[in-house]
C-alpha positions as a printed Julia matrix, in Angstrom:
78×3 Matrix{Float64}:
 58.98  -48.87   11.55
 56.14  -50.97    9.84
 56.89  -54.34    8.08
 57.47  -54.02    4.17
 54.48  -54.0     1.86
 54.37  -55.39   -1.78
 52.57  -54.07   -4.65
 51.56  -55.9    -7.96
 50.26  -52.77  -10.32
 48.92  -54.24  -13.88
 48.02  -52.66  -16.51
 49.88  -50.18  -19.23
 53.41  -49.08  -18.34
 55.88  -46.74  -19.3
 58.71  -48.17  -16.59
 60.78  -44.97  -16.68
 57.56  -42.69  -16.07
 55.48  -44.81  -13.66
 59.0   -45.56  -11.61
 60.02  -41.91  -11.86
 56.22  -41.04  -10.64
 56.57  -43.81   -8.0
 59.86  -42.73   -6.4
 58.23  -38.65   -6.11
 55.41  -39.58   -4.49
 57.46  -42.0    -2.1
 60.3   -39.11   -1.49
 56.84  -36.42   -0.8
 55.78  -39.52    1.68
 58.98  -40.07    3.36
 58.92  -44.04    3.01
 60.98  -46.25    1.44
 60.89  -47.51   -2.01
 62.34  -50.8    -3.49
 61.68  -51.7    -7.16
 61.51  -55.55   -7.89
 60.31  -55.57  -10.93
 58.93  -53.64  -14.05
 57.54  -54.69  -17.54
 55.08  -52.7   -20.16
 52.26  -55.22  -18.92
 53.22  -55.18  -14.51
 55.36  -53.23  -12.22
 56.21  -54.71   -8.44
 57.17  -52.4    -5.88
 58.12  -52.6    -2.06
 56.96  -50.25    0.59
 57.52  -49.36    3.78
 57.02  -46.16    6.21
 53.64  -45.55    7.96
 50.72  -47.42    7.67
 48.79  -44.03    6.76
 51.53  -42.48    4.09
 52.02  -46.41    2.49
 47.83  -46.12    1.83
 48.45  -42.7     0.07
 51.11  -44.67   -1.99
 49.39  -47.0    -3.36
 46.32  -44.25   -4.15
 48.4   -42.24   -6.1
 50.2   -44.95   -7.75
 46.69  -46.35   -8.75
 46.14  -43.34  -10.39
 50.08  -43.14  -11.72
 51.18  -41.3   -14.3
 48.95  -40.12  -17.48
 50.65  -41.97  -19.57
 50.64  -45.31  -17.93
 47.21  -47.2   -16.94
 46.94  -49.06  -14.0
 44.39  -51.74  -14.03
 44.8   -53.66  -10.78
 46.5   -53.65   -7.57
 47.55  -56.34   -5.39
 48.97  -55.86   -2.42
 50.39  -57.96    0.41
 52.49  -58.51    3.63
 56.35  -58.4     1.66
């Protein structure tokens, strides 16, 4: 198994729909999900599972939801 990775996601948030949306696409991936943290203005979020399916994560979390608006990403080594 890979090490964990964090993601920072700014922007517009609807916590119940961008968490709901992130926890899907993590079950569709088979990795692991941990939620640290989530406001209307940033959401943080621990990964891990293949380096591959983590990648498509984070791509379809960029996009997220269409009611939340993701403005940047950060992520790093958890």
């Amino acid at each position: 198994m890979n090490p964990p990775v964090h993601f920072l996601f700014e922007g517009a948030f609807d916590c119940d729909s961008f968490l709901g949306f992130a926890r899907h696409r993590a079950d569709r991936l088979d990795i692991d999900l941990d939620v640290n943290a989530c406001s209307g203005t940033r959401v943080s979020l621990s990964v891990c599972g293949q380096e591959a399916l983590v990648d498509m994560f984070e791509m379809a979390c960029s996009l997220g939801p269409t009611d939340c608006i993701v403005m940047d990403v950060t992520r790093s080594d958890a």
